[in-house]
Rosetta silent file (secondary structure, phi, psi, omega in degrees, C-alpha in Angstrom):
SEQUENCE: XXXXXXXXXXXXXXXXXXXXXXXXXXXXXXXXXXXXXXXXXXXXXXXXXXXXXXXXXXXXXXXXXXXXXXXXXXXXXXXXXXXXXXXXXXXXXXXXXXXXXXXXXXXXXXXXXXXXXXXXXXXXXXXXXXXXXXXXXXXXXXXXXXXXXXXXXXXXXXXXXXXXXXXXXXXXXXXXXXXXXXXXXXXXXXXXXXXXXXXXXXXXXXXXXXXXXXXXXXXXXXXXXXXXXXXXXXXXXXXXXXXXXXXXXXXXXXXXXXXXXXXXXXXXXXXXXXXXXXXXXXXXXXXXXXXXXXXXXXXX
SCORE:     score description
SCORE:     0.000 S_00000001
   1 L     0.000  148.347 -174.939  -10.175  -21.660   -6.982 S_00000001
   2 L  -117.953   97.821  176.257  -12.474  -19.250   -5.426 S_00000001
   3 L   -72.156  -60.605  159.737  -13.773  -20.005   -2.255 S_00000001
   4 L  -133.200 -177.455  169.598  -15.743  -16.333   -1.536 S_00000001
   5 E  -142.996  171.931  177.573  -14.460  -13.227   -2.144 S_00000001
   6 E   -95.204   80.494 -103.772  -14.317  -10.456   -0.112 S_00000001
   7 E  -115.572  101.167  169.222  -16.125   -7.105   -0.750 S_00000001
   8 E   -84.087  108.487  162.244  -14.692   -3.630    1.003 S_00000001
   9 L   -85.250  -12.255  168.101  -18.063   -1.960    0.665 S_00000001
  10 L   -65.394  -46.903 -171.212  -16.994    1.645    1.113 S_00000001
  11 L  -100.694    5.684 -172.416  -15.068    1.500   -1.588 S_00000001
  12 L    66.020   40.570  158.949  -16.678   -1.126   -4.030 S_00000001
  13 E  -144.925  178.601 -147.165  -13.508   -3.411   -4.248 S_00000001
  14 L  -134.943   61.187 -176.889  -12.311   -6.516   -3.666 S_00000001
  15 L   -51.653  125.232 -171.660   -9.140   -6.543   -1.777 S_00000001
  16 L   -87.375   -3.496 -179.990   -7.040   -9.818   -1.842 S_00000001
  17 E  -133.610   86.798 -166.957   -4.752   -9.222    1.018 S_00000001
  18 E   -70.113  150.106  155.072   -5.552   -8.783    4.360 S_00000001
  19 E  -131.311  143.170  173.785   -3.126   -7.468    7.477 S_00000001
  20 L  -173.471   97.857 -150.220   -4.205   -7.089   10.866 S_00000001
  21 L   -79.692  151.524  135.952   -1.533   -5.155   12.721 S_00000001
  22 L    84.637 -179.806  179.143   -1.565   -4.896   16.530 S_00000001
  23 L  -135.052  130.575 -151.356   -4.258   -7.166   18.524 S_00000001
  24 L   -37.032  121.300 -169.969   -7.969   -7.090   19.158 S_00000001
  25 L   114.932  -39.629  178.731   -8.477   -4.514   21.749 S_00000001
  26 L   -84.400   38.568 -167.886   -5.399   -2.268   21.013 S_00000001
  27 L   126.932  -54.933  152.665   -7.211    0.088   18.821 S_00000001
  28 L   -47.824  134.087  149.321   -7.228   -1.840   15.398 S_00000001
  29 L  -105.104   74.358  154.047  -10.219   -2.225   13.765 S_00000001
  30 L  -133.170   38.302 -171.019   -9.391   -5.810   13.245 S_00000001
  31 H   -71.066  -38.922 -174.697  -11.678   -8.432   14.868 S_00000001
  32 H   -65.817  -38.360  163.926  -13.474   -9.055   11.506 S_00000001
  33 H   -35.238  -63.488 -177.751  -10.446   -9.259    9.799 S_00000001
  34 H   -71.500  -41.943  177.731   -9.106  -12.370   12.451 S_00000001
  35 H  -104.274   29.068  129.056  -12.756  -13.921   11.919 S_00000001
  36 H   -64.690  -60.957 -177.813  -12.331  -13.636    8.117 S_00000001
  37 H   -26.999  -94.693 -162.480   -9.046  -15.747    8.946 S_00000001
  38 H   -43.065  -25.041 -154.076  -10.591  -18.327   10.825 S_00000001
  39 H   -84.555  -47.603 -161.772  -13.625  -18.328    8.202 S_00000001
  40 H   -58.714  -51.893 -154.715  -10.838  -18.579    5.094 S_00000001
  41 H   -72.918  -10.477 -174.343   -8.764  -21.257    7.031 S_00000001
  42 H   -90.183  -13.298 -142.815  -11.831  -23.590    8.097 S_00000001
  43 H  -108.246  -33.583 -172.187  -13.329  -23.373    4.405 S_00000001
  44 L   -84.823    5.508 -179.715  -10.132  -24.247    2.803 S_00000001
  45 L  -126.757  169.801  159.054   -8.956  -27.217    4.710 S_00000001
  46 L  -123.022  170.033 -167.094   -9.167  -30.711    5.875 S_00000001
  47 L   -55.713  -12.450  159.237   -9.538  -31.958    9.134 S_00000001
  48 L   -49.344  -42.639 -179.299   -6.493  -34.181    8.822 S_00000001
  49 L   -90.406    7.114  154.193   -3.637  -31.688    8.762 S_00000001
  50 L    93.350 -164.328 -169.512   -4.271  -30.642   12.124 S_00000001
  51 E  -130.750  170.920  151.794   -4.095  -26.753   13.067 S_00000001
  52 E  -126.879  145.396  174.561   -1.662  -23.618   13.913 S_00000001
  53 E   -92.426  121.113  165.593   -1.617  -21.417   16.392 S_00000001
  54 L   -37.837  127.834 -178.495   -1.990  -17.703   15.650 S_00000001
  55 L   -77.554  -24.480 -174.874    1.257  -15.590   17.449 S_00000001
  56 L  -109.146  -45.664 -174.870   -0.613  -12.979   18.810 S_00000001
  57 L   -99.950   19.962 -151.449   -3.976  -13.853   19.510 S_00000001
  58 L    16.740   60.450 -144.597   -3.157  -17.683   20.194 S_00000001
  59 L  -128.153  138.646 -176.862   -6.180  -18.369   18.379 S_00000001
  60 E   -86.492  148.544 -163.613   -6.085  -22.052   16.513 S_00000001
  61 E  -120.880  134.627  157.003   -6.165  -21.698   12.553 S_00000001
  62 E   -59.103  145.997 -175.568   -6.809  -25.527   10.251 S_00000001
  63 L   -96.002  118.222  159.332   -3.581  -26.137    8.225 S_00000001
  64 L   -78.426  154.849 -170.433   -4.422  -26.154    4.404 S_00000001
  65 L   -87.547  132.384 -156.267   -3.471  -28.613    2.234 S_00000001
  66 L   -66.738  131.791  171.929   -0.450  -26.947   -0.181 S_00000001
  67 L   -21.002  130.087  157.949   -1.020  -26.721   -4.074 S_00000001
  68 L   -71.520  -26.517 -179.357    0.377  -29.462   -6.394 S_00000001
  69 L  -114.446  155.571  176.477    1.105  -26.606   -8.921 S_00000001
  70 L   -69.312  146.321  161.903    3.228  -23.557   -8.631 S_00000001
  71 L   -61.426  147.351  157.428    1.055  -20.109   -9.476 S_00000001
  72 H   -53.554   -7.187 -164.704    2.290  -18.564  -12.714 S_00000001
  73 H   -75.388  -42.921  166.126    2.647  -15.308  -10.447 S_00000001
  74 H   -26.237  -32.155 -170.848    6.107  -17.060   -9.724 S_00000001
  75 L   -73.194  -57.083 -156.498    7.758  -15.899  -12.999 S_00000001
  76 L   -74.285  -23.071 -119.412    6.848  -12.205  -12.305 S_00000001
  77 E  -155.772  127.686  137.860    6.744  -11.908   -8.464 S_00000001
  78 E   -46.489   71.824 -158.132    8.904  -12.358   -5.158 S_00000001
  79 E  -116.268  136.949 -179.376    7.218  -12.962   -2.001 S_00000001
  80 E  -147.410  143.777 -163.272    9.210  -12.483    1.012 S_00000001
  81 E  -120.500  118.197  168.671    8.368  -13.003    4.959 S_00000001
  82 E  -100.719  113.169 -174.553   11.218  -11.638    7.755 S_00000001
  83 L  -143.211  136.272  166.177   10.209  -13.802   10.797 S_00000001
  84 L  -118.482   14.735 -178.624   12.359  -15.875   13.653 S_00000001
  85 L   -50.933  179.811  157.705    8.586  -17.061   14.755 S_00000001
  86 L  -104.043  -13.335 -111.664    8.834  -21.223   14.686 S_00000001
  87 L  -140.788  156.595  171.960    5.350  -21.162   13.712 S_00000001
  88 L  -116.221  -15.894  150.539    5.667  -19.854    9.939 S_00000001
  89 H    92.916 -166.416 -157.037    1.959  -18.293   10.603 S_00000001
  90 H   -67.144  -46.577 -161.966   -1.490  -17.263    8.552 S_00000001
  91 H   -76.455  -53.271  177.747    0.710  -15.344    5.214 S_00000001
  92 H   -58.933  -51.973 -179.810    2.786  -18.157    4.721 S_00000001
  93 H   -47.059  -34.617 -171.047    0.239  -21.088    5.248 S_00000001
  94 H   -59.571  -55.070 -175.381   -2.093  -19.158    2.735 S_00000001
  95 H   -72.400  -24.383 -167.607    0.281  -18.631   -0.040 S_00000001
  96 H   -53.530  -76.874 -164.446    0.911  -22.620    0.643 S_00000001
  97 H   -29.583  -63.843 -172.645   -2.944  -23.269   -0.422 S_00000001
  98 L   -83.642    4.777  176.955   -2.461  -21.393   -3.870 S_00000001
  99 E    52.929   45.588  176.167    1.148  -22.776   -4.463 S_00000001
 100 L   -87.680   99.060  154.205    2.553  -18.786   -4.512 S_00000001
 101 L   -45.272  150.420 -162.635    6.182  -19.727   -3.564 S_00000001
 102 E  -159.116  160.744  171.529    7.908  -17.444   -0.808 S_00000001
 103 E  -132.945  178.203  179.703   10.691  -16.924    0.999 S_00000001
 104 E  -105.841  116.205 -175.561   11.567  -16.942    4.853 S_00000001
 105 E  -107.929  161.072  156.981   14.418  -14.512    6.122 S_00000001
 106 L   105.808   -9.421 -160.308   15.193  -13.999    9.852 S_00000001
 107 L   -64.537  -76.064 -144.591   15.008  -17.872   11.159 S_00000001
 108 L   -59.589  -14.986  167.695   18.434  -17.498   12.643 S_00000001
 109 L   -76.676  144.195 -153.165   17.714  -14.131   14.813 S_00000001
 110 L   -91.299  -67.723 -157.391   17.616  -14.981   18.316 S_00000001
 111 L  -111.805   94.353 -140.964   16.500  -11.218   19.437 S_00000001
 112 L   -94.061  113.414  177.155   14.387   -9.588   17.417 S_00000001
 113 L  -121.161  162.689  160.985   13.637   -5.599   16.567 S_00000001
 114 L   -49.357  -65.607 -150.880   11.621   -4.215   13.736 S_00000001
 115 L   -29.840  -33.678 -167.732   14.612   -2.488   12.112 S_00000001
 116 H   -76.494  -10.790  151.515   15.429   -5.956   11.238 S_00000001
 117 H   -47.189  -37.460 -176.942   12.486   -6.465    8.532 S_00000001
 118 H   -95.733  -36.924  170.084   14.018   -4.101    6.218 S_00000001
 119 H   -47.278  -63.347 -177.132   17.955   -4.376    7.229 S_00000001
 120 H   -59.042  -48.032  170.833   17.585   -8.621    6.043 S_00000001
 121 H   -22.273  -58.848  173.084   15.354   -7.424    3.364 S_00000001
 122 H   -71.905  -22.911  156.632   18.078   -5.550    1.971 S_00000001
 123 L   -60.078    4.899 -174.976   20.559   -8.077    2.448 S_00000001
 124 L  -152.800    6.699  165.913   18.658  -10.189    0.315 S_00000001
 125 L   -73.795  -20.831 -176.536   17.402   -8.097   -2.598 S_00000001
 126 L   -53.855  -43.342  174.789   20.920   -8.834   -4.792 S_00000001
 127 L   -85.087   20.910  174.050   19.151  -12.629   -5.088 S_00000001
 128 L  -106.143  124.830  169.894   15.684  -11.225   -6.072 S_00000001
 129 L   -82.107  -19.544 -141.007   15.317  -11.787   -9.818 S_00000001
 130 L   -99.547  179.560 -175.014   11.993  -11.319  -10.496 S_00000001
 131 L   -93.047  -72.408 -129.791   10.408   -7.466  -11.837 S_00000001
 132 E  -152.715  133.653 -171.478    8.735   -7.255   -8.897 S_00000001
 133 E   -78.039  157.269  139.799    8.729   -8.126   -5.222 S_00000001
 134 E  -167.891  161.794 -110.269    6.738   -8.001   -2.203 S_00000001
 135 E  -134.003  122.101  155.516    7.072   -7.714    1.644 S_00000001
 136 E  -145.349  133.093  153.269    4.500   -9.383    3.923 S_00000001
 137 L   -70.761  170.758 -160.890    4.487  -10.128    7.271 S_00000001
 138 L  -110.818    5.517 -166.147    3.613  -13.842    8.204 S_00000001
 139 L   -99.815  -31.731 -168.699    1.883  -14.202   10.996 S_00000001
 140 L  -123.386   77.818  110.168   -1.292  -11.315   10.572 S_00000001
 141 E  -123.492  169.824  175.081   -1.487  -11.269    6.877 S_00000001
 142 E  -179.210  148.908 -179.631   -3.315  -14.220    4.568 S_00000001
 143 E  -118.529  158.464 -168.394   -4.192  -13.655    0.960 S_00000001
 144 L  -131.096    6.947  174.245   -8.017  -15.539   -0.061 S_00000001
 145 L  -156.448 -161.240  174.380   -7.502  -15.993   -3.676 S_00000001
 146 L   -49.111 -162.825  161.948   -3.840  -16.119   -6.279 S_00000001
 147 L  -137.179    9.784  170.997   -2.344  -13.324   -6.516 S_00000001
 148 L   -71.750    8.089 -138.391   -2.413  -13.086  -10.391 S_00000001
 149 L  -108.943 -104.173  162.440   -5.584  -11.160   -9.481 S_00000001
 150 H   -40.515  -18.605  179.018   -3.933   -8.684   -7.694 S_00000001
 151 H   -94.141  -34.904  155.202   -0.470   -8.385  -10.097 S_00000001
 152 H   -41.411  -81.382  177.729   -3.290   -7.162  -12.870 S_00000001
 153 H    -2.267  -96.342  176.208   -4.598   -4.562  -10.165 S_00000001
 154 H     2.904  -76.579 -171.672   -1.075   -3.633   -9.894 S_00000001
 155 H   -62.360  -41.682 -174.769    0.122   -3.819  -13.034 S_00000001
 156 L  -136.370   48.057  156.009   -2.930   -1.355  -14.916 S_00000001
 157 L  -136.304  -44.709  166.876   -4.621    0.280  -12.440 S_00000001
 158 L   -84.500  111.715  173.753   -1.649    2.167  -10.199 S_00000001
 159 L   -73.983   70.107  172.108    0.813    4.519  -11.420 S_00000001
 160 L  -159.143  168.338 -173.824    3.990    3.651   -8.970 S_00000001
 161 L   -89.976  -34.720 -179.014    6.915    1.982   -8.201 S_00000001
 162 L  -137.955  168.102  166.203    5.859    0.899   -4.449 S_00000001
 163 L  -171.363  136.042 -172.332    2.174    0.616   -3.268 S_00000001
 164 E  -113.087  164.772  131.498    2.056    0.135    0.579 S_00000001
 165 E  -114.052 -176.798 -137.165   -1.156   -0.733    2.446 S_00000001
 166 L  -125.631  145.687  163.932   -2.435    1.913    4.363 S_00000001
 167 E   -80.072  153.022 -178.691   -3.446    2.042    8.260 S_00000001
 168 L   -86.804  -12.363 -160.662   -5.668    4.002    9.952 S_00000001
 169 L  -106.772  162.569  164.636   -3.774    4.741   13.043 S_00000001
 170 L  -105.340  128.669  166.549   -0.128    6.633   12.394 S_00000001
 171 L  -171.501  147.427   15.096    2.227    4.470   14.026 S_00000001
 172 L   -79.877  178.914 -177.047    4.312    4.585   15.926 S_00000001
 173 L  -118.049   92.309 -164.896    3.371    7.598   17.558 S_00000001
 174 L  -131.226  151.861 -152.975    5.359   10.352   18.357 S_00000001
 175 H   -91.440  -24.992 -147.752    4.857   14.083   18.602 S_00000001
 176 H   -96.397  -42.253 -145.382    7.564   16.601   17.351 S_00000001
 177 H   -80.677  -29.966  178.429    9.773   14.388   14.905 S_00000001
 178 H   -90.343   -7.525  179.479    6.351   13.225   13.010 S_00000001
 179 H   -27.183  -75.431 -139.758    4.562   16.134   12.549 S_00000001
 180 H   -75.197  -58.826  179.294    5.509   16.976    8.873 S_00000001
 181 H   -44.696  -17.397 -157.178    4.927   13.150    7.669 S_00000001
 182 H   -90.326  -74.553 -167.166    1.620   13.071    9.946 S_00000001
 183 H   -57.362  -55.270 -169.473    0.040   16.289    7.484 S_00000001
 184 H   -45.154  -69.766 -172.744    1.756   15.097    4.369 S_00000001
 185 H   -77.391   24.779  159.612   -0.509   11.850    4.726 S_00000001
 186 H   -94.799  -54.020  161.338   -3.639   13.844    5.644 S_00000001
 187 H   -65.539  -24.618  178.456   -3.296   15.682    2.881 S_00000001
 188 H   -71.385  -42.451  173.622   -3.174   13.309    0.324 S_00000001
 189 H   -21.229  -42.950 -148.264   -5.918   11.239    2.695 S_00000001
 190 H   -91.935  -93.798 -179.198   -8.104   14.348    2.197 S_00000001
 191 H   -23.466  -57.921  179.656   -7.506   14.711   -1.693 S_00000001
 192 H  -104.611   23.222  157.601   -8.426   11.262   -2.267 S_00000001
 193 L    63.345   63.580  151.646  -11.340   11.241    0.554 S_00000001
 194 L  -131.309  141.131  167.462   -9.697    7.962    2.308 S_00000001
 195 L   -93.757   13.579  158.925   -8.903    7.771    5.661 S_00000001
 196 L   -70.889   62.211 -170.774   -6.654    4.993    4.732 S_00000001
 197 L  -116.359   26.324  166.807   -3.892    7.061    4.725 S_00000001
 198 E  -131.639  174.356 -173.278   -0.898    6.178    6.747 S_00000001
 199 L   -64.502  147.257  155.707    2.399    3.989    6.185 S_00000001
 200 L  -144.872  111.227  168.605    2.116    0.241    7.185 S_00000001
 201 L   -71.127   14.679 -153.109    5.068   -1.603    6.333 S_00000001
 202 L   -85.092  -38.047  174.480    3.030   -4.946    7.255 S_00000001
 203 E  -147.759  134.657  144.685    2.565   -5.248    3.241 S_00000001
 204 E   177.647  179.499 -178.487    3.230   -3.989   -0.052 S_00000001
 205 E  -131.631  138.228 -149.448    4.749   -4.375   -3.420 S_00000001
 206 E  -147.912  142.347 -171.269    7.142   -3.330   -5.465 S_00000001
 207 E   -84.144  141.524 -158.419    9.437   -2.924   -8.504 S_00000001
 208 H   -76.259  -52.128 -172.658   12.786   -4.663   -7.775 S_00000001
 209 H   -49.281  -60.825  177.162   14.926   -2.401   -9.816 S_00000001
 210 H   -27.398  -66.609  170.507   13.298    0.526   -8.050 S_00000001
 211 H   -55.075  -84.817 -101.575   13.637   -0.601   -4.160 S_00000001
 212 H   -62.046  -30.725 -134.930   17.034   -2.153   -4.932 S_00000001
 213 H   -89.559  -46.536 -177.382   18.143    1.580   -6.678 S_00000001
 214 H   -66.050   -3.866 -165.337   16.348    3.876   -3.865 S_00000001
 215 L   -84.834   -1.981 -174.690   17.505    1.632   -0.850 S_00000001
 216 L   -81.265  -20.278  179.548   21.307    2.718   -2.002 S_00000001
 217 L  -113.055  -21.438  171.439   20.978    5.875   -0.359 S_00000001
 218 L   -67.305  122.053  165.379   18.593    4.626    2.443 S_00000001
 219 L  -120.592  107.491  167.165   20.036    4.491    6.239 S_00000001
 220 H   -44.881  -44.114 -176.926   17.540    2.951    8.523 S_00000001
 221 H   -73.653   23.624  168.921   19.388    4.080   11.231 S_00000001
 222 H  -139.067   34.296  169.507   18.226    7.607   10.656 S_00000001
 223 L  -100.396  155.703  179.878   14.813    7.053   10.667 S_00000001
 224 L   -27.806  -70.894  135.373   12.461    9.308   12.874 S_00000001
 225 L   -87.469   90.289  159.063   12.413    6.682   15.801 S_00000001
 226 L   -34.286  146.307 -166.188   15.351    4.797   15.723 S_00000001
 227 L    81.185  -38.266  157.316   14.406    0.977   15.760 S_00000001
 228 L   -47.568   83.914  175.453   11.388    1.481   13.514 S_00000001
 229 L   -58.316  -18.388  149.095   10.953    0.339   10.285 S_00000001
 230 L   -75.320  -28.164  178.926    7.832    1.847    9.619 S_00000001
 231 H   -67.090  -40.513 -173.862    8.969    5.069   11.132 S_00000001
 232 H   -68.539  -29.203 -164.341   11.914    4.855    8.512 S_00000001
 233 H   -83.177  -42.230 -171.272    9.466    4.285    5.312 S_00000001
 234 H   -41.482  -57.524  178.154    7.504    7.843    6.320 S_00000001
 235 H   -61.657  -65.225 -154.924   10.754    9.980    4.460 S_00000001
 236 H   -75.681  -25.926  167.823   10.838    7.949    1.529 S_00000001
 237 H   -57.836  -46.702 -162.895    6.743    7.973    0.626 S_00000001
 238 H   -52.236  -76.859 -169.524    7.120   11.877    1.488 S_00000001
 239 H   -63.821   -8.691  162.778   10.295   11.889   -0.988 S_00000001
 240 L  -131.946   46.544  166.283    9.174    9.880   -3.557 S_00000001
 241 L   -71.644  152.406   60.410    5.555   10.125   -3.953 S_00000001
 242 L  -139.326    2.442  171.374    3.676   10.089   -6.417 S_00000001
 243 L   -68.543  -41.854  171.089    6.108    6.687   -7.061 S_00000001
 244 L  -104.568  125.421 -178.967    5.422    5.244   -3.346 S_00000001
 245 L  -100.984  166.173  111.687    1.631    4.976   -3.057 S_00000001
 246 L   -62.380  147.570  168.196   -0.910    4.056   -0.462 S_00000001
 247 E   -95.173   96.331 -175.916   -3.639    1.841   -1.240 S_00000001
 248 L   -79.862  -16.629  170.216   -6.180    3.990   -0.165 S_00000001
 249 L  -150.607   62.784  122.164   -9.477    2.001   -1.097 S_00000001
 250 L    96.349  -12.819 -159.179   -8.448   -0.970   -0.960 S_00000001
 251 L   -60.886  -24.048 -166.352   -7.873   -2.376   -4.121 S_00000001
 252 L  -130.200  -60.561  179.138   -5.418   -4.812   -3.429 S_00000001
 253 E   -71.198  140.411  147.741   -4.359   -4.445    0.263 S_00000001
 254 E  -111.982  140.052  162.096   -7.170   -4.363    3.056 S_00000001
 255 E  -109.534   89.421  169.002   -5.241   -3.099    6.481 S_00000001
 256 L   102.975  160.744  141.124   -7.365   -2.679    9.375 S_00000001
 257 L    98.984   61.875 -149.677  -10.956   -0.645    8.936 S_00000001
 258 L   -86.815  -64.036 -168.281  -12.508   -4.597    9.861 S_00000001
 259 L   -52.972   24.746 -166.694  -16.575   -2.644    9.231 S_00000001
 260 L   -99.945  -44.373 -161.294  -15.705   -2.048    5.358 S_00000001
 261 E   -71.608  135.121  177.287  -15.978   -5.907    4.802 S_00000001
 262 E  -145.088  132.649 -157.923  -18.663   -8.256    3.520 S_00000001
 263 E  -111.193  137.180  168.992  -17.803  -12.084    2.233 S_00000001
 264 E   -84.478   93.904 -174.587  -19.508  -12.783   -1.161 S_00000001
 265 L  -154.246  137.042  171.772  -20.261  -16.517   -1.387 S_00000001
 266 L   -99.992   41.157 -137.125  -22.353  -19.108   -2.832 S_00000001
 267 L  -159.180  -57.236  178.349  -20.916  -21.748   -0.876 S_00000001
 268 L   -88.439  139.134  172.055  -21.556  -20.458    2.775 S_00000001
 269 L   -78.230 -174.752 -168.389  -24.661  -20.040    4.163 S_00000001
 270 H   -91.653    8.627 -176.829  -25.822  -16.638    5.216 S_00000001
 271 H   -74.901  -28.455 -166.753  -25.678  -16.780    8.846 S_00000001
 272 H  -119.102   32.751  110.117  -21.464  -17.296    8.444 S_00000001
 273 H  -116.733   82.690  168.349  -20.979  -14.435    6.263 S_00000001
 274 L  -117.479  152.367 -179.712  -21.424  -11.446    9.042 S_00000001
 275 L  -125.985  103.415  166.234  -18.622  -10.585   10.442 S_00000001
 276 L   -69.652  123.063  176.466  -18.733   -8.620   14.032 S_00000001
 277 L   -88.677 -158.501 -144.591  -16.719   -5.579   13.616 S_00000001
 278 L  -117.750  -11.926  167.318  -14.974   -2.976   15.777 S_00000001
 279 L  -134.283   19.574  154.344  -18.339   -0.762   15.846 S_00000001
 280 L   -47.949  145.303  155.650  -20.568   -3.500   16.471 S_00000001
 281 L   -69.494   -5.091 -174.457  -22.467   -3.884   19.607 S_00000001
 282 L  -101.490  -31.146 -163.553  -20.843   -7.094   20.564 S_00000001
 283 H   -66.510  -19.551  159.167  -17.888   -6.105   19.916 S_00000001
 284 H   -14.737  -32.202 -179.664  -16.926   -5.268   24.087 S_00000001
 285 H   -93.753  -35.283  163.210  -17.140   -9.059   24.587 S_00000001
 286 H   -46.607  -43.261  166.706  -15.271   -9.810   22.091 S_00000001
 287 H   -73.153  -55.065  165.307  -12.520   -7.511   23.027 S_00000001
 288 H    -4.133  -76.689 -171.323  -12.925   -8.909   26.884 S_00000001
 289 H   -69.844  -20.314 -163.811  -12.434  -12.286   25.837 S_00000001
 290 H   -82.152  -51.070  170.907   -9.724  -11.874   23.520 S_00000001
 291 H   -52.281  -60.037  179.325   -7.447  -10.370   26.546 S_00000001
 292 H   -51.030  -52.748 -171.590   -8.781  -13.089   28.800 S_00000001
 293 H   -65.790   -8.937  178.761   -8.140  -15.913   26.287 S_00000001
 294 H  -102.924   -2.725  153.269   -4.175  -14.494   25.358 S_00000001
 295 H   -46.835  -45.729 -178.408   -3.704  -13.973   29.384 S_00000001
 296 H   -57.961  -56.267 -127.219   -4.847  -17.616   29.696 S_00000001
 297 H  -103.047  -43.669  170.359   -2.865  -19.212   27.019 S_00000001
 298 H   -32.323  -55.976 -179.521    0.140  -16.832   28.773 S_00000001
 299 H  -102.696    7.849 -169.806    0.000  -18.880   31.794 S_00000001
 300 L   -91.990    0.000    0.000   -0.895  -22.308   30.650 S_00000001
């Protein structure tokens, strides 16, 4: 089922997977993104199952009700979320809605670093069966339609082995140790005239054989800034490109870059699909309130 779809007008495509790292205010160009959320999660539910609360921006979401049938994306496809949240969040709930099966790693960590998204990850690829995997966080990601959609994309439109999507900001941010990874993804940014050009380990997908064979030689614990798991992924796109991609426009992943977006629908009228972005005139109030409302919700 197709509720709308979602349109990245810069690039003419229709990305199916959303992320929106970091939180309204820090930077991100992701408020439209978070009221694409709320827009997906009000259209797709009913008022019965009650709501969830969003981890970062405490912002209440409607719980959809989960598929009676599995996707067919199951035979081909992995989906796996490293979280110790309670809350199982927006990525998980989503994939509910379409019946994508997933799995949850991490409930049992009390204290919680990145490095530990990729370290369980790896600890858990020997049980992935499937050709091909993929990595999402659960709380700031949601998908708006299957994913056999996207496993097409995938499958005959990208020549690689990984395909990450890509952020606008480089992070983390540090000056001496990141340098050479900083220009490596400005130039390719530059070649293929995106500025979606740096790693975000927040999503992507992958061939199982592939990860399982390059991760044999990988030590997180030599990445650029120890504790970073995103920091750690910068040497391996550098070392295996043209096999680890970016999506630079968009095709499957959108990350961030909120003023790209326009919702396609015959179903909503046209007043609820605008979205105030991140270069909007409104948005200042928008950022305002979003500090005041997770300060509030802080001390309550």
């Amino acid at each position: 089922m197709i509720i709308f779809q979602v349109k990245n007008k810069k690039f003419n495509t229709y990305p199916s997977i959303f992320h929106h790292p970091g939180k309204i205010g820090d930077g991100n160009k992701i408020l439209g993104i978070i009221q694409l959320k709320k827009l997906f999660f009000a259209s797709i539910c009913e008022k019965e199952n009650g709501c969830f609360i969003d981890h970062k921006e405490k912002i209440s979401f409607k719980i959809p009700t989960p598929s009676s049938s599995i996707s067919a994306v199951a035979n081909k496809l992995t989906v796996v979320f490293v979280s110790n949240l309670k809350e199982i969040g927006s990525g998980p709930r989503s994939l509910d809605y379409f019946g994508v099966p997933y799995r949850i790693i991490g409930s049992q960590v009390e204290q919680w670093s990145n490095e530990l998204k990729l370290k369980l990850l790896n600890d858990e690829l020997s049980s992935i069966k499937t050709k091909y995997f993929m990595l999402l966080d659960s709380n700031d990601t949601f998908i708006v339609n299957d994913f056999n959609r996207a496993m097409k994309i995938f499958e005959t439109l990208f020549d690689c082995d990984i395909l990450l999507n890509a952020g606008q900001n480089l992070w983390p941010s540090w000056p001496d140790e990141m340098r050479e990874h900083q220009l490596f993804c400005d130039r390719i940014g530059e070649r293929v005239k995106s500025n979606h050009k740096y790693v975000n380990t927040g999503a992507f997908i992958a061939k199982t054989e592939f990860y399982k064979e390059i991760m044999k030689t990988f030590d997180i614990d030599k990445s650029p800034l120890p504790g970073s798991d995103q920091a750690a992924f910068y040497p391996l796109y550098k070392q295996y490109y043209p096999k680890i991609q970016l999506d630079h426009t968009c095709k499957i992943f959108q990350c961030e870059f909120d003023e790209e977006l326009e919702i396609e629908s015959s179903i909503l009228p046209w007043y609820r699909k605008h979205l105030v972005h991140t270069k909007s005139l409104a948005y200042p109030l928008f950022k305002k309130y979003a500090s005041w409302h997770r300060n509030k919700k802080k001390l309550s």
